[in-house]
C-alpha positions as CSV (number, residue, x, y, z in Angstrom):
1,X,-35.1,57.8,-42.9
2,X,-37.0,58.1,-45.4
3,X,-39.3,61.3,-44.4
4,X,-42.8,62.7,-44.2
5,X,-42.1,64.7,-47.8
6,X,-42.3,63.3,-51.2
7,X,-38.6,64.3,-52.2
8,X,-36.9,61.9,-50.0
9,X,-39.6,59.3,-50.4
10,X,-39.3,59.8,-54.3
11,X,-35.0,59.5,-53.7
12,X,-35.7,56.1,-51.7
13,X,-37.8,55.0,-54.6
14,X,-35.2,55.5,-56.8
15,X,-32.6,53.7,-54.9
16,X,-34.6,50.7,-54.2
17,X,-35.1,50.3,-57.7
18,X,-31.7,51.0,-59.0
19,X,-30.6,48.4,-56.1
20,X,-33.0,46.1,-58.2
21,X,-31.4,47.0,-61.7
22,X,-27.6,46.7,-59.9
23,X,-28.7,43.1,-57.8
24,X,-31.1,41.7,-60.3
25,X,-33.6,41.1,-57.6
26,X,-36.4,43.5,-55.9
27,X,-35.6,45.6,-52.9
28,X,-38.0,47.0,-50.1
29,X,-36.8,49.2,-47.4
30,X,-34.7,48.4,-45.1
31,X,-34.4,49.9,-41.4
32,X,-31.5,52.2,-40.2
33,X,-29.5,55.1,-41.1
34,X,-26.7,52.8,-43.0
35,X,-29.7,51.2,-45.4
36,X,-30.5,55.0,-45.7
37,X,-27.1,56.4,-47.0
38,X,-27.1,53.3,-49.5
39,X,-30.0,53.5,-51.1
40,X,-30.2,56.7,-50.9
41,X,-27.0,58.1,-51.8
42,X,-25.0,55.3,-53.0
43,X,-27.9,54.4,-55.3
44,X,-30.1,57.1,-56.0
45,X,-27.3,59.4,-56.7
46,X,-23.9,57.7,-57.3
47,X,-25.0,54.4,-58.9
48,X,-27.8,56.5,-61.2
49,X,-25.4,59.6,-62.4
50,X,-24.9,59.9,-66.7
51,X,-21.6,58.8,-68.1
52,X,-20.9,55.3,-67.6
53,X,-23.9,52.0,-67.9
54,X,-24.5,49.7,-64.8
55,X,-21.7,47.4,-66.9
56,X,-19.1,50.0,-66.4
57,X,-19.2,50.5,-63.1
58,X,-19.9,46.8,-62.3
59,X,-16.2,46.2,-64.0
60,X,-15.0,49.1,-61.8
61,X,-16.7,47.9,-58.3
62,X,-14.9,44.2,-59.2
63,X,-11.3,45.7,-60.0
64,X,-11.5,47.5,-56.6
65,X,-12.9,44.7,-54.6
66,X,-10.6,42.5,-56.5
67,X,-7.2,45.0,-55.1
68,X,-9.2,45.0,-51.9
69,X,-9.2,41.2,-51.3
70,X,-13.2,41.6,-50.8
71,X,-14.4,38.0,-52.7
72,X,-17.1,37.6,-51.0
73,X,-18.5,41.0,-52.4
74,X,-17.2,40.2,-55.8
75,X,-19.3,37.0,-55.7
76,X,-22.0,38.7,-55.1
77,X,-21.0,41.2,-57.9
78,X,-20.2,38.5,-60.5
79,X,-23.6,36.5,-59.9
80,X,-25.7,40.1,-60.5
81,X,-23.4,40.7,-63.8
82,X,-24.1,37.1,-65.1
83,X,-28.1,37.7,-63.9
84,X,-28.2,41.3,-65.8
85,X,-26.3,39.8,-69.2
86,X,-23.8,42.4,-68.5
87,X,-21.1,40.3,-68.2
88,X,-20.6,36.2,-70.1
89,X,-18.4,33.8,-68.0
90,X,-16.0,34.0,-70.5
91,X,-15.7,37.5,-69.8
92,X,-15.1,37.3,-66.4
93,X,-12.2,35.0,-66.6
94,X,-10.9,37.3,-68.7
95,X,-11.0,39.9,-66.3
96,X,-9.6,37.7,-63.3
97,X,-6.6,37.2,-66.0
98,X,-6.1,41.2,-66.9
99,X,-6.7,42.2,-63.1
100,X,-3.9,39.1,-61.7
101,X,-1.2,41.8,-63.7
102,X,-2.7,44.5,-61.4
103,X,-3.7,43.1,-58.3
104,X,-1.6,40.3,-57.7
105,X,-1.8,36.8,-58.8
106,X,-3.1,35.2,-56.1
107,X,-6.3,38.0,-55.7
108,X,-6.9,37.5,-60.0
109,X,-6.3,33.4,-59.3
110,X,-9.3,33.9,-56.9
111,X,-11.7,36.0,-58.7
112,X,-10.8,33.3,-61.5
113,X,-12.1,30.7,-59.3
114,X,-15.4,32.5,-58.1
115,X,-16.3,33.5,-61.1
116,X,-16.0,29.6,-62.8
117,X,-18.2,28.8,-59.3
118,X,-20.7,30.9,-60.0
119,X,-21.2,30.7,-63.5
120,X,-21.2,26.8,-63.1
121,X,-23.6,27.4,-60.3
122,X,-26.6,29.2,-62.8
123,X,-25.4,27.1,-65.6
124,X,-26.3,24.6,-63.1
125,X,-29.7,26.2,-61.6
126,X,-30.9,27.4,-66.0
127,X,-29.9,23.5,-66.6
128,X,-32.8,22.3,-63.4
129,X,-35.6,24.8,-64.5
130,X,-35.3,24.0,-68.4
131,X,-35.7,20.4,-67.7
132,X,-39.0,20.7,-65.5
């Protein structure tokens, strides 16, 4: 979906890399019309507007999928935030705490407890590479 013209091949570009920046990983294209609106829309445009830092909305994203009961997403939101340094582990149970007031206990008691997975999980992985 990309097109023959170097505008919407420029917008892709941008997309896939600010997918990069966001996941912490490198993105090539992908097929059909949904990878289309996402990386070029979601990401090119929304995710890469002034006025708030991948960090900011990265806190935003896991407050909604936290009031959305969406964990699995947030996982993969919490492992990109402790990749980018944007967020510490310490942080993030901080932020299960604040959101329990907001999104229930149980939702904040489960963020709590993927964030702790994760962040043992590359605590775990740094740990294997630095003793090779």
């Amino acid at each position: 979906m990309s097109g023959n013209g170097s505008a919407p091949d420029d917008r892709r570009q941008r997309g896939l890399a600010r997918m990069g920046e966001v996941y912490g990983m490198a993105f090539t294209d992908g097929p059909g019309e949904h990878f289309a609106v996402t990386a070029d829309h979601l990401f090119a445009d929304i995710w890469s507007r002034p006025g708030l830092s991948l960090r900011d909305r990265r806190l935003l994203l896991l407050g909604a999928l936290s009031a959305q009961g969406l964990f699995d997403v947030a996982e993969i939101q919490i492992g990109a935030a402790l990749h980018n340094d944007e967020l510490t582990a310490e942080q993030l149970h901080e932020i299960a705490l604040f959101l329990s007031h907001y999104v229930g206990w149980p939702a904040g008691t489960k963020l709590d407890h993927i964030a702790g997975k994760v962040a043992a999980q590359r605590k775990k992985r740094e740990s294997a590479r630095e003793s090779k």
